[in-house]
LONU-46642 format. One record per residue (C-alpha): residue number from 1; y, x, z. Coordinates in nm, 3 decimals, always signed. Layout:
LONU-46642
atom num=NUM, v=Y, u=X, w=Z
...
end
This chain:
LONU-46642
atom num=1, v=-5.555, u=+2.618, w=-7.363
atom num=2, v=-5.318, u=+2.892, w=-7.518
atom num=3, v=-5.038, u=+2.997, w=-7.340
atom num=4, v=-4.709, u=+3.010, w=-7.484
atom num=5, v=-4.552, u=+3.389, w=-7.340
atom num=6, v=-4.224, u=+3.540, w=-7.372
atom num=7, v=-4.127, u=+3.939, w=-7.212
atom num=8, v=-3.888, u=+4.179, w=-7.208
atom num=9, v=-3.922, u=+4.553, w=-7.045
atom num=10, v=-3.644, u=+4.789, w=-6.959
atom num=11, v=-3.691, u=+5.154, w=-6.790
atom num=12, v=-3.519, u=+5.298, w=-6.534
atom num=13, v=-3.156, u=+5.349, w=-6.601
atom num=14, v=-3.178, u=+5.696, w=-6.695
atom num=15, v=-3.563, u=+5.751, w=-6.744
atom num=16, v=-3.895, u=+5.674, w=-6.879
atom num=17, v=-4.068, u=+5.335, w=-6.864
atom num=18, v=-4.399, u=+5.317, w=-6.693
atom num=19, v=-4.472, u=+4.995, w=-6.726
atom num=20, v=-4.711, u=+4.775, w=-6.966
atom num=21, v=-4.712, u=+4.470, w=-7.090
atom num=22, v=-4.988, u=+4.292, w=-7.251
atom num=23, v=-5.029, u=+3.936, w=-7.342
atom num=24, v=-5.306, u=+3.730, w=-7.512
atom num=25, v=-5.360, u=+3.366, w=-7.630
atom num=26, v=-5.505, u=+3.298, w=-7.305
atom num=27, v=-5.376, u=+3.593, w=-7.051
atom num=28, v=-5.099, u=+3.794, w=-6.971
atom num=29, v=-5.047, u=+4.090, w=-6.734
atom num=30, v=-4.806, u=+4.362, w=-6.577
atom num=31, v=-4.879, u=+4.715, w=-6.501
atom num=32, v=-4.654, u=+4.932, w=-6.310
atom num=33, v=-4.644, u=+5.328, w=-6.237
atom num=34, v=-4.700, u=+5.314, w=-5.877
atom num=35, v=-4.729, u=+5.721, w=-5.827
atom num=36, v=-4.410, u=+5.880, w=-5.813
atom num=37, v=-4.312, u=+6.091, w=-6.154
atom num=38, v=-4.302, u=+6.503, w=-6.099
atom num=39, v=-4.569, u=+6.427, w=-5.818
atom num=40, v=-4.846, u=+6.709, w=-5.750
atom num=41, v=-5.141, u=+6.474, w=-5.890
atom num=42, v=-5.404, u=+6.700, w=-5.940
atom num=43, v=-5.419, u=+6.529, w=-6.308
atom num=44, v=-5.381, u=+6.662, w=-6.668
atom num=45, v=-5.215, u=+6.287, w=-6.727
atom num=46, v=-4.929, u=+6.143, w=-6.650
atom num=47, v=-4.842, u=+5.788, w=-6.479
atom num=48, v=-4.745, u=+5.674, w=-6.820
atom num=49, v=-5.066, u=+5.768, w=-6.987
atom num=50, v=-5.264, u=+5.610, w=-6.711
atom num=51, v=-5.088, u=+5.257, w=-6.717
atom num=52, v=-5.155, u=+5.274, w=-7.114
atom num=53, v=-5.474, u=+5.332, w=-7.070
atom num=54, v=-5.547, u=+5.081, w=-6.791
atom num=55, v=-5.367, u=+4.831, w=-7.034
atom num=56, v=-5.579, u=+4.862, w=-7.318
atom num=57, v=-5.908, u=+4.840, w=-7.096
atom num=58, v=-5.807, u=+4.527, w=-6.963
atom num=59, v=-5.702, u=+4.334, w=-7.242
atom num=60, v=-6.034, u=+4.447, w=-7.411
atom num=61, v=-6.159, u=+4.318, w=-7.174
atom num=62, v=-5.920, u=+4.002, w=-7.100
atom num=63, v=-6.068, u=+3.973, w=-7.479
atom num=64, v=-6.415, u=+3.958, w=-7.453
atom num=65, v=-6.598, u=+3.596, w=-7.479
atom num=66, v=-6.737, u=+3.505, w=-7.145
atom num=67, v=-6.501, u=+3.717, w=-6.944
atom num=68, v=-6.611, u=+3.747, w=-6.547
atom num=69, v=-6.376, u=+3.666, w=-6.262
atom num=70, v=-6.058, u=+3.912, w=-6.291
atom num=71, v=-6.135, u=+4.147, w=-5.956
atom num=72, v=-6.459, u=+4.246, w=-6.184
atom num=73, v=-6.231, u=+4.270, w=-6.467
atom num=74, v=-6.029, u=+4.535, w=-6.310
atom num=75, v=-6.312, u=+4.684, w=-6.105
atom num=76, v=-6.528, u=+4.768, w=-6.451
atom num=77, v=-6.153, u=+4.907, w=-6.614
atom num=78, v=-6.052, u=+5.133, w=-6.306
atom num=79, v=-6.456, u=+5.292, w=-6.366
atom num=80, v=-6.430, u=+5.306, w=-6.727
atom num=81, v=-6.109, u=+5.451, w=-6.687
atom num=82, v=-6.210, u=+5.731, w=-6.425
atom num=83, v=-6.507, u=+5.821, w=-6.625
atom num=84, v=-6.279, u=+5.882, w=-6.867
atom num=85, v=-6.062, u=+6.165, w=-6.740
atom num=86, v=-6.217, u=+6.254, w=-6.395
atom num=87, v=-6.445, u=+6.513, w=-6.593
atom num=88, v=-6.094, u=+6.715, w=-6.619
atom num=89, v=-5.887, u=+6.578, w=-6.307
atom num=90, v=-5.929, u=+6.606, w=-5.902
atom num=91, v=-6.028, u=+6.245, w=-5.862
atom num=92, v=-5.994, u=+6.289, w=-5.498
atom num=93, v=-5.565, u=+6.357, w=-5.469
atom num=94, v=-5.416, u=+6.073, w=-5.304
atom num=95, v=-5.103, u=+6.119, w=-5.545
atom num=96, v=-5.374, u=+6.096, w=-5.888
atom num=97, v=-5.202, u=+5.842, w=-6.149
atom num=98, v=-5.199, u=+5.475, w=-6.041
atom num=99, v=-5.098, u=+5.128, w=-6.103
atom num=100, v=-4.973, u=+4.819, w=-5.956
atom num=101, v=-5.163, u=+4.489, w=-6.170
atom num=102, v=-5.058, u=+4.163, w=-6.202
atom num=103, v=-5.298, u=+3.939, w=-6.425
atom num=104, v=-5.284, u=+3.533, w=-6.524
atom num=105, v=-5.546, u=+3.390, w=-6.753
atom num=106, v=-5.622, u=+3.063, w=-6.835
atom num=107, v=-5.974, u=+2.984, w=-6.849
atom num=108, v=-6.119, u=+2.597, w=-6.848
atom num=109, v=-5.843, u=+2.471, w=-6.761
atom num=110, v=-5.811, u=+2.698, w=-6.471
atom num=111, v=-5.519, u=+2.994, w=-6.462
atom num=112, v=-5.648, u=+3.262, w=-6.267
atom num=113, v=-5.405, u=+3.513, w=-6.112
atom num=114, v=-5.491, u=+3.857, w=-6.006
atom num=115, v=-5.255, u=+4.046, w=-5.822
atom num=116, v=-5.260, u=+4.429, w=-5.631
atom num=117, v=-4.937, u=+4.640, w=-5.554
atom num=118, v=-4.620, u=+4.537, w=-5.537
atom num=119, v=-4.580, u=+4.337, w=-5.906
atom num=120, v=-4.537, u=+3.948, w=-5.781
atom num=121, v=-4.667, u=+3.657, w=-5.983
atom num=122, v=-4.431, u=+3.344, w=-5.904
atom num=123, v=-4.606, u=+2.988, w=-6.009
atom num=124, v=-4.350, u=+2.702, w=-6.047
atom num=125, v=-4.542, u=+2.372, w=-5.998
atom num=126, v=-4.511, u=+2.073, w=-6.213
atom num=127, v=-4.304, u=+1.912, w=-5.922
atom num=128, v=-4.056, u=+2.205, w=-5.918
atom num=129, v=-4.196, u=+2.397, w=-5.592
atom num=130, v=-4.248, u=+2.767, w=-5.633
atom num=131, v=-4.522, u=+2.971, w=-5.460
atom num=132, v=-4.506, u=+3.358, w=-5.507
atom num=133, v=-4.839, u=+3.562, w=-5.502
atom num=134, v=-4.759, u=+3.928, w=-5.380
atom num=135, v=-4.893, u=+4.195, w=-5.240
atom num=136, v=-4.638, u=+4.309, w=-4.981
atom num=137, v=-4.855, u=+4.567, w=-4.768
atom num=138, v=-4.689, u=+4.847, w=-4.872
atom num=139, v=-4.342, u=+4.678, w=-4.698
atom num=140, v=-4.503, u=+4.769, w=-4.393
atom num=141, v=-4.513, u=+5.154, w=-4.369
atom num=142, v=-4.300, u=+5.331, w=-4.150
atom num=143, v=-4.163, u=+5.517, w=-4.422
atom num=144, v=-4.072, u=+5.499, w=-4.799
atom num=145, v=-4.054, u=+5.860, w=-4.832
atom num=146, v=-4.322, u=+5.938, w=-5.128
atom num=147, v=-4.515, u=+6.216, w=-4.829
atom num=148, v=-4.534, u=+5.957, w=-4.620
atom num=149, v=-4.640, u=+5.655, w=-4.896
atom num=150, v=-4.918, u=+5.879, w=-5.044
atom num=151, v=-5.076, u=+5.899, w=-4.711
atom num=152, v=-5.150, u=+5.559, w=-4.747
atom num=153, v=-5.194, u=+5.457, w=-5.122
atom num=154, v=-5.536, u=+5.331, w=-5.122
atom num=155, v=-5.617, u=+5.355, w=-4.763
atom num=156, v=-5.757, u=+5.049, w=-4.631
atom num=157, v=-5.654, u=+5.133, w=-4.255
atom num=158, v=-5.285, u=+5.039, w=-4.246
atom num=159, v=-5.262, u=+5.139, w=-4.633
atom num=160, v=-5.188, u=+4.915, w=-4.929
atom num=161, v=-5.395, u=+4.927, w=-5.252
atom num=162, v=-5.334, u=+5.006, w=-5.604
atom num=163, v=-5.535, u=+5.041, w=-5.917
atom num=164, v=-5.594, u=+5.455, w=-5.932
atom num=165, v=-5.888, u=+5.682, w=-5.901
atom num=166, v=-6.103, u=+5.418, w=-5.651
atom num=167, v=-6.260, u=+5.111, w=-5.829
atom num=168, v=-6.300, u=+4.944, w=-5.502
atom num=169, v=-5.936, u=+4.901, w=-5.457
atom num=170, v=-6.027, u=+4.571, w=-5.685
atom num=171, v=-6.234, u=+4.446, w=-5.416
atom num=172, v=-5.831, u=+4.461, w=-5.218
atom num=173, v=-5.653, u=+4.246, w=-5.499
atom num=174, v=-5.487, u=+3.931, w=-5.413
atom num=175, v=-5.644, u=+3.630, w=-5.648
atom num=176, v=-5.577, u=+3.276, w=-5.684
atom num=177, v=-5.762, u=+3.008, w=-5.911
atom num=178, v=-5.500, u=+2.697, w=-5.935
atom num=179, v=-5.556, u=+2.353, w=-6.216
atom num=180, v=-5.342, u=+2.454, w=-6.517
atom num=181, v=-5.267, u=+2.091, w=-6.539
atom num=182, v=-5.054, u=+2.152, w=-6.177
atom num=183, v=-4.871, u=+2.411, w=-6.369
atom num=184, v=-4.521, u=+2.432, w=-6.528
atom num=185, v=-4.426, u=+2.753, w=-6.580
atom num=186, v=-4.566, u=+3.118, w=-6.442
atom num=187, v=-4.373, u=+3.474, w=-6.382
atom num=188, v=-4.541, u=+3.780, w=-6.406
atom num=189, v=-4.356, u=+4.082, w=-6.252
atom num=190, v=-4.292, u=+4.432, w=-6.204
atom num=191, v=-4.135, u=+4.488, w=-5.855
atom num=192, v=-3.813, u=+4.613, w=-6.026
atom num=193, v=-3.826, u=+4.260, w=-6.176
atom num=194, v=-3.858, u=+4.084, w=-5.855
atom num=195, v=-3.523, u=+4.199, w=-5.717
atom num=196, v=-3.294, u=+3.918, w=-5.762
atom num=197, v=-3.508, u=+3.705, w=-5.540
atom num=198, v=-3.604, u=+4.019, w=-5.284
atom num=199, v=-3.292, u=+4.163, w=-5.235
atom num=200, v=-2.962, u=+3.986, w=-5.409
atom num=201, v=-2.989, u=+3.656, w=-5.242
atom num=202, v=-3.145, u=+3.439, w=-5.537
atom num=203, v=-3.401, u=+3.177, w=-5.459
atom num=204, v=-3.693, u=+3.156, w=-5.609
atom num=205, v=-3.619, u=+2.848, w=-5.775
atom num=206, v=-3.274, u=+2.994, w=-5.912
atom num=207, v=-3.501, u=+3.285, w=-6.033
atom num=208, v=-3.732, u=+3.048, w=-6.245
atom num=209, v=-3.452, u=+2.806, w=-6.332
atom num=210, v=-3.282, u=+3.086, w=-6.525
atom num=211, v=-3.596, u=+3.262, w=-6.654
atom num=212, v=-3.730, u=+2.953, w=-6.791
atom num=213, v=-3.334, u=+2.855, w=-6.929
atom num=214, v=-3.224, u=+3.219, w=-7.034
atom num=215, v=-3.523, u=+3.429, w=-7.085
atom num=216, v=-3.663, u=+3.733, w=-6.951
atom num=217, v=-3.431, u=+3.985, w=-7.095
atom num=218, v=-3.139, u=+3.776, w=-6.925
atom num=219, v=-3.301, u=+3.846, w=-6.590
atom num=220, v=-3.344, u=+4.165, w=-6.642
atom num=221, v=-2.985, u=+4.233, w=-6.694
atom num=222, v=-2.860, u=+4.040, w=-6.450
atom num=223, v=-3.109, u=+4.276, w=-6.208
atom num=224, v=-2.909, u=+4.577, w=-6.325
atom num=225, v=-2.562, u=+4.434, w=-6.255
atom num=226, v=-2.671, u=+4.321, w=-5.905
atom num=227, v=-2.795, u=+4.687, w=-5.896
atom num=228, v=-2.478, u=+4.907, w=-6.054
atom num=229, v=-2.274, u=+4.751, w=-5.745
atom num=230, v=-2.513, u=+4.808, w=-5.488
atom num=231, v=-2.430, u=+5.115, w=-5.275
atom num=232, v=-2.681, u=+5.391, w=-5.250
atom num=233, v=-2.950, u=+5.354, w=-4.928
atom num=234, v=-2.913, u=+4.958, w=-4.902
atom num=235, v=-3.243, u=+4.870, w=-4.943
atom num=236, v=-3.564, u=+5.044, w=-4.856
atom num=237, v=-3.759, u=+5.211, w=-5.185
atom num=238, v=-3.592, u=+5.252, w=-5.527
atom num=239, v=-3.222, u=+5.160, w=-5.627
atom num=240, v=-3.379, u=+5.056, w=-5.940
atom num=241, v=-3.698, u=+5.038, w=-6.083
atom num=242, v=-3.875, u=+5.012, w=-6.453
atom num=243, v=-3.849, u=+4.589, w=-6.522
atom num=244, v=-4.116, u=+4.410, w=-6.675
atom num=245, v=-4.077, u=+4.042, w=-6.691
atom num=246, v=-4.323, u=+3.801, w=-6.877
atom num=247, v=-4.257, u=+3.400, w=-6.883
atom num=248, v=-4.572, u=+3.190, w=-6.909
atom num=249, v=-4.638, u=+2.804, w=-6.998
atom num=250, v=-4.884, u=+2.611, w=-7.110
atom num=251, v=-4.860, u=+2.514, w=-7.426
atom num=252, v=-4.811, u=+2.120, w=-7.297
atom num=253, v=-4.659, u=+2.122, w=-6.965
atom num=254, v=-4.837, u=+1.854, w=-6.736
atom num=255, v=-4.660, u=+1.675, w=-6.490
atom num=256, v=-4.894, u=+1.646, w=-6.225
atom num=257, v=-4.808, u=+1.717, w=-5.889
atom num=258, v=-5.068, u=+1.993, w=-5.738
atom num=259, v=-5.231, u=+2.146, w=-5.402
atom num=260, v=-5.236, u=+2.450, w=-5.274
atom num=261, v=-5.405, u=+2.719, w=-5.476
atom num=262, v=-5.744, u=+2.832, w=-5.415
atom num=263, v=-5.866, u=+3.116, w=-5.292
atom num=264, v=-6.107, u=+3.306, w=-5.512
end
């Protein structure tokens, strides 16, 4: 069943997007820079051109007919993609280029979420409850400071994962497989999208209520008025990061109450 998807983006106040968004008939997804810019990477590429890259991979293969389960997705785009420039760049720097993902696709009736790094993917059910997918690991370092957080990007002991130079970190994504016919609307995030409900107060259910009436661009601005009044060092991370919003439905909205998702 196709999807009916609306999105806006917005940079950094003051810099350079690094996000991606790519939508389908069937699939949408998020990337998000997740390696800080100016960083010693040991790579002739830049964050930017790596998210491109990893965008058009995955929607080729979001594309494909018979598509396999999204962690394979990813896992076959992160090895295409370090074949691709590893030839020329030190594969083995923790700081190398990298991602955060955040996928939905429908498939048989079946919307399959994918999600690794900090880029949340909120699911408003048909009876108004909302259940957020995210990947908070990285909220549980003892320091934000970017020394300290490339210490453990991709580390599986007491690290957090992100799409970058190690295919395997697919194998750490979060996934869900839930009945589309559950289903009323679906957010797909950047984390500087996410910060109405994660720092400003906002329920979730505010969040979606004003997505679904206002759009995604509306949320996004409403993000960077929360932000412009919020004094330096109040939160943990980033002031303000690139926003990426995308607003998913199906194309008829069932009204059937659902259970839990389930775990792929």
């Amino acid at each position: 069943m196709p999807l009916e998807i609306t999105h806006a983006t917005a940079p950094t106040p003051g810099g350079v997007s690094e996000a991606a968004v790519v939508t389908g008939p069937t699939f949408a997804l998020v990337l998000d820079g997740a390696t800080a810019t100016g960083a010693a990477t040991g790579c002739v590429h830049d964050v930017a051109w790596y998210v491109q890259q990893l965008a058009g991979l995955l929607r080729a293969r979001l594309l494909s007919p018979g598509s396999p389960g999204l962690r394979e997705v990813l896992r076959t785009a992160l090895t295409s993609l370090v074949e691709e420039h590893g030839q020329s760049c030190d594969m083995t720097n923790a700081d190398s280029p990298s991602s955060t993902v955040a996928v939905v696709r429908e498939r048989d009736g079946i919307l399959d979420v994918l999600v690794l790094g900090h880029s949340p993917v909120a699911l408003q059910r048909s009876n108004g409850a909302v259940e957020v997918i995210v990947d908070d690991r990285a909220a549980y370092l003892d320091s934000y400071a970017e020394e300290a957080v490339s210490g453990y990007r991709n580390n599986a002991a007491g690290g957090f994962w992100v799409a970058g130079a190690k295919p395997e970190a697919a194998d750490h994504a979060l996934t869900a497989s839930i009945p589309l016919s559950q289903i009323q609307q679906v957010a797909v995030l950047s984390e500087g999208a996410a910060h109405l409900p994660e720092r400003y107060g906002w329920s979730w259910p505010r969040f979606m209520a004003e997505l679904s009436e206002s759009g995604p661009g509306r949320i996004i601005a409403a993000t960077r008025e929360a932000e412009a009044g919020t004094a330096p060092g109040a939160f943990r991370g980033r002031a303000n990061n690139t926003a990426a919003a995308v607003l998913c439905r199906p194309s008829s909205p069932a009204h059937t109450a659902g259970a839990d998702p389930v775990p792929s």
